[in-house]
N, C-alpha and C positions, 0 to 999 in steps of 0.2 A: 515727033521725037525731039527735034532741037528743040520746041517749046515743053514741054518736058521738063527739059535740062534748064533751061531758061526758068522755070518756075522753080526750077531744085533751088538754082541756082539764088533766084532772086529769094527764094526763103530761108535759104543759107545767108545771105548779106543780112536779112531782118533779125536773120537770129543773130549773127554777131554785132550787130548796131544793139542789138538790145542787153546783150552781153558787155560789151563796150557800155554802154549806158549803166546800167546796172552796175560794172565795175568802178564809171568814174563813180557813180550815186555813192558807190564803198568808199573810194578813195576819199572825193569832197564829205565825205561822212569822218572817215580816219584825220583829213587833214586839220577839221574843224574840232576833233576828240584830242588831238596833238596840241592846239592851238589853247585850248581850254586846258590841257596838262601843261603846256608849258607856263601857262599865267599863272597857275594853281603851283606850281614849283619855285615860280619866279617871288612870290603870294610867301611860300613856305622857307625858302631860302633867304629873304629879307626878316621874315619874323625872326629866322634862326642866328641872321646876325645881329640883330637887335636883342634878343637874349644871348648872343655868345658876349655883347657888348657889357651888355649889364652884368653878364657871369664874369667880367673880364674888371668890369669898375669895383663890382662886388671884393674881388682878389687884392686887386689892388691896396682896396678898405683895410681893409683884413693885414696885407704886407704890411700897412701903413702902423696899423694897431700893435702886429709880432713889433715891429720894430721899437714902437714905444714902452713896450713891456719889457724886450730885451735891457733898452735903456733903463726903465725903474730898478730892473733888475741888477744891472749895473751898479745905479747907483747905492741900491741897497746892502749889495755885495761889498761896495767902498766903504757904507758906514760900519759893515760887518765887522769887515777888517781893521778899522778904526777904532771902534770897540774893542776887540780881541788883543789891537796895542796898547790901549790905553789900562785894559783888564791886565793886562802882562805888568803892565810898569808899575800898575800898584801893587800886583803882586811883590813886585822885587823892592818895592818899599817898603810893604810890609815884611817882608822878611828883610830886610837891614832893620828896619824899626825893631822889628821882632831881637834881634840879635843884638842893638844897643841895649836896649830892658834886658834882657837877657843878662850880657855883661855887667850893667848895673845892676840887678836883682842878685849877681853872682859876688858881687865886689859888698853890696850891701849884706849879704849874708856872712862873707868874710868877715864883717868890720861887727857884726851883731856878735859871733863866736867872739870876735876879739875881744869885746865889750864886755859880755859874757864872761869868759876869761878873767878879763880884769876887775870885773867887778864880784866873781867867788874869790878871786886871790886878795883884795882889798877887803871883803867880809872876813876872812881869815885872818887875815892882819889882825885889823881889827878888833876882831877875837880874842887875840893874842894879847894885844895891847890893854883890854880890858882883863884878862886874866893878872897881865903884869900890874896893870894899876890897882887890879881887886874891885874892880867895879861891877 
């Protein structure tokens, strides 16, 4: 009977030695699958900052460029406006220019009726003066 128990026994320890064994086989199986994920991450997370880098130089580009545009932009805006005064001031020459012709086309038409005027009333004299002469 104690041998017996003694063989339960000692095939109860093989079985858990083998158990044991088999589990570390798992574990050193898991540790070496962890091992190879974490290089394979470490692998993945490097690439990722070497593309965040480049999506990062990429922006920067890019800032660099908005900015230069905003600036042509600018500038373009300035001559806009520069234009738009210079357009302005000739307008307002033009109408003063407009307005001296104006006056003189106004003053000249005066002096044309006046002329006018004096030269129907000087025909009429005239007239006159050859009726009196009998000419």
């Amino acid at each position: 009977m104690i041998e017996s128990r003694l063989d339960r026994i000692e095939e109860m320890l093989a079985s858990l030695i083998s158990m044991v064994g088999i589990n570390n086989s798992n574990f050193q199986s898991l540790e070496n699958r962890i091992t190879e994920l974490e290089k394979e991450n470490r692998s993945n997370f490097q690439s990722l900052e070497k593309r965040f880098t480049t999506l990062e130089n990429r922006f920067d580009t890019l800032g660099k460029r908005f900015t230069a545009m905003e600036n042509r932009f600018d500038v373009l805006e300035n001559r806009f406006e520069s234009l738009e005064k210079r357009f302005t001031a000739m307008e307002n020459e033009n109408s003063r220019r407009f307005g001296e012709v104006d006056k003189k086309l106004d003053v000249l038409l005066a002096e044309q009726d006046l002329i006018w005027d004096k030269a129907s009333k000087n025909e009429r004299e005239i007239g006159r003066m050859k009726k009196q002469l009998g000419l």
